[in-house]
VEXDREN-2710 file (C-alpha; in Angstrom, 1 decimal):
% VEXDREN-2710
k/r/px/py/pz
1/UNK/159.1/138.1/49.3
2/UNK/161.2/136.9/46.1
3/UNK/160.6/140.0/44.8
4/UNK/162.5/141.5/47.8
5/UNK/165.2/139.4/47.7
6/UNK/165.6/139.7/44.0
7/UNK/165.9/143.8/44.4
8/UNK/168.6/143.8/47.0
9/UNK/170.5/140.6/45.2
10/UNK/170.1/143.2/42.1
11/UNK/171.5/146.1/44.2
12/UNK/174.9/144.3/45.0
13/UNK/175.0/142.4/41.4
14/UNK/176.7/145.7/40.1
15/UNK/179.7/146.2/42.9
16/UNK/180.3/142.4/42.6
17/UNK/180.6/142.7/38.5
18/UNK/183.1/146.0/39.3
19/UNK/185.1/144.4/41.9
20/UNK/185.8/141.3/40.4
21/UNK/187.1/143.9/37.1
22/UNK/189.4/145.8/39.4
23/UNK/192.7/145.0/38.3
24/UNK/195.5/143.4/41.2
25/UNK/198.6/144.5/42.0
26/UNK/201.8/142.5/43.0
27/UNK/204.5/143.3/44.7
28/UNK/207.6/141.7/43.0
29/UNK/209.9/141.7/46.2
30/UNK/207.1/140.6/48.9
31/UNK/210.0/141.5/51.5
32/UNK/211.4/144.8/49.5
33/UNK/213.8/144.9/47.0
34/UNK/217.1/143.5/47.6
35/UNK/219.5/145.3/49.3
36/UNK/216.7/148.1/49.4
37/UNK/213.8/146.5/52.0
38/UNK/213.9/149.3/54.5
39/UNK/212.0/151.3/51.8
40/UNK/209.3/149.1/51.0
41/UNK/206.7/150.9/53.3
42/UNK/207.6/154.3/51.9
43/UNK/205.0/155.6/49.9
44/UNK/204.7/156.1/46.0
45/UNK/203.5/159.4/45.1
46/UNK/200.7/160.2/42.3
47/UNK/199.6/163.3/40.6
48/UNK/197.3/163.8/37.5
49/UNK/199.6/161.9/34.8
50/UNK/202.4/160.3/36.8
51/UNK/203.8/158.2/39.5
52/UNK/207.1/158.5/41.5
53/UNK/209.3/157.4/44.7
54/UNK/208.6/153.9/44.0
55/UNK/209.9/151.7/46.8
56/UNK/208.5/148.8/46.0
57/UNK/208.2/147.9/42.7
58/UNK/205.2/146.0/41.6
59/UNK/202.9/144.8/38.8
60/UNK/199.6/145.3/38.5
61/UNK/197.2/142.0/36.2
62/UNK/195.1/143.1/33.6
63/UNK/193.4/140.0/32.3
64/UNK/191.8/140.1/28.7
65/UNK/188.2/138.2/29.1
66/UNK/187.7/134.2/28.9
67/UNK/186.2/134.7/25.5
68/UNK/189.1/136.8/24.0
69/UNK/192.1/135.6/25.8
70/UNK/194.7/133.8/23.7
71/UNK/197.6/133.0/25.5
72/UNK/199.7/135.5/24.6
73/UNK/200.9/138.1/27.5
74/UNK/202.9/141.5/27.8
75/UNK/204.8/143.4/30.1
76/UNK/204.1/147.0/30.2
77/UNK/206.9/149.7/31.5
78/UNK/205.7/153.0/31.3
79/UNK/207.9/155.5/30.2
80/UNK/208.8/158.6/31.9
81/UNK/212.5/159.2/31.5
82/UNK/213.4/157.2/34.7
83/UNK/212.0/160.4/36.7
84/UNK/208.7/159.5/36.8
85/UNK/205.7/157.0/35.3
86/UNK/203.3/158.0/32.8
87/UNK/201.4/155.2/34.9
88/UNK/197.9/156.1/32.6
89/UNK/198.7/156.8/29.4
90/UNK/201.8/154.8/28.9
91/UNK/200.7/152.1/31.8
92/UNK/196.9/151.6/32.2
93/UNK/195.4/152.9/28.9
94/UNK/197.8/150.3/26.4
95/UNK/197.2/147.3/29.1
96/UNK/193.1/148.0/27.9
97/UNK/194.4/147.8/24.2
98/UNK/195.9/144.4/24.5
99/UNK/192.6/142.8/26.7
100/UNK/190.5/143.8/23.7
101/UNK/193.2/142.2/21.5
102/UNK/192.7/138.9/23.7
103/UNK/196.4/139.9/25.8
104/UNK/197.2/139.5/29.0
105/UNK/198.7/142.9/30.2
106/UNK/201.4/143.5/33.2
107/UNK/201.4/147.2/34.1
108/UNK/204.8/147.2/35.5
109/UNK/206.4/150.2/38.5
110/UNK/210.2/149.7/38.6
111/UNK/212.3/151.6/40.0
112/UNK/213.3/154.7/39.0
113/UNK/217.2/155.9/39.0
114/UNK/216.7/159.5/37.3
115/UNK/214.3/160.8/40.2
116/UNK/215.2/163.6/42.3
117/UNK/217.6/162.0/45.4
118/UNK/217.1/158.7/43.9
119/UNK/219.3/155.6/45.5
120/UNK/218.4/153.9/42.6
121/UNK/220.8/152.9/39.5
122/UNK/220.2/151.5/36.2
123/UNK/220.4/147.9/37.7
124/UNK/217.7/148.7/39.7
125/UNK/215.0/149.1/36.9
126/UNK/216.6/146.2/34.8
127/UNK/216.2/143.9/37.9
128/UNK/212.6/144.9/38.3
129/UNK/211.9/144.2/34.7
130/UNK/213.8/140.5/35.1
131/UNK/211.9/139.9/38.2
132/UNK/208.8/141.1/36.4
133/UNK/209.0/138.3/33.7
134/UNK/209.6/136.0/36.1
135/UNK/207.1/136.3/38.0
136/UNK/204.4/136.2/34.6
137/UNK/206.3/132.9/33.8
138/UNK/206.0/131.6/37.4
139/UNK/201.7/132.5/37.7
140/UNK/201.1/131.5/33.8
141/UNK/198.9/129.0/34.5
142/UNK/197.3/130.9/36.8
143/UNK/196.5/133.8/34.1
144/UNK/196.1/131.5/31.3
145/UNK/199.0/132.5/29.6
146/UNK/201.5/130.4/27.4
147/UNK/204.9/130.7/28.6
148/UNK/206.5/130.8/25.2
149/UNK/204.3/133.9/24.3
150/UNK/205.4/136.6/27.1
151/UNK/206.9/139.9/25.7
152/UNK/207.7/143.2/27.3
153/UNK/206.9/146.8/26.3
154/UNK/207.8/150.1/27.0
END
């Protein structure tokens, strides 16, 4: 019998280990953007390399392990002109840098004013990077992060 119960505690061990690793995402206007919340439910579209028609801006937590975390903490806006989000490369793939560096990474969407029939203007994207830091600030303790070592990227 323990030798039953061992294999199938061993069979779920591994989708524990991965689920607790998968990263969260937060919305930064839980009710929509200001001035903007009608849109929140309309869907973000993906492709190979990039992300657009974001609604609803949000942050997604990469947290460096308890052994290599220091305190310190980024914010992450991927690049893509304002058209789009290079969401892997310029999002996902430097948030994994700074964990092995010991940094809490913040993989921000904002909203993007260049894109095709976007409502969106400059404001917009500089309002979802304020929120953004706030929000870091506000959780801190939550993420193990020193207020007074939060910077932003991108």
């Amino acid at each position: 019998m323990k030798f039953k119960c061992s294999f199938i505690a061993a069979l779920f061990l591994p989708a524990t280990i991965f689920a607790a690793d998968a990263p969260q995402t937060i919305s930064l206007w839980p009710n929509g953007a200001p001035g903007f919340e009608s849109r929140k439910d309309i869907p973000e579209q993906a492709a190979s390399y990039w992300v657009k028609n974001i609604n609803n801006p949000s942050l997604t937590v990469f947290l460096p392990s308890k052994e290599k975390a220091n305190g310190a903490a980024v914010v992450i806006c991927p690049g893509g002109g304002f058209r789009e989000l290079v969401f892997g490369a310029e999002g996902v793939e430097p948030a994994k840098y700074f964990n092995n560096l010991g940094v809490a990474a913040f993989v921000l969407k904002y909203r993007l004013f260049r894109e095709t029939n976007s409502v969106f203007t400059a404001d917009n994207a500089r309002e979802d990077g304020m929120r953004a830091m706030r929000l870091v600030r506000s959780r801190a303790a939550e993420w193990g992060v020193d207020t007074n070592r939060i910077g932003m990227v991108g």
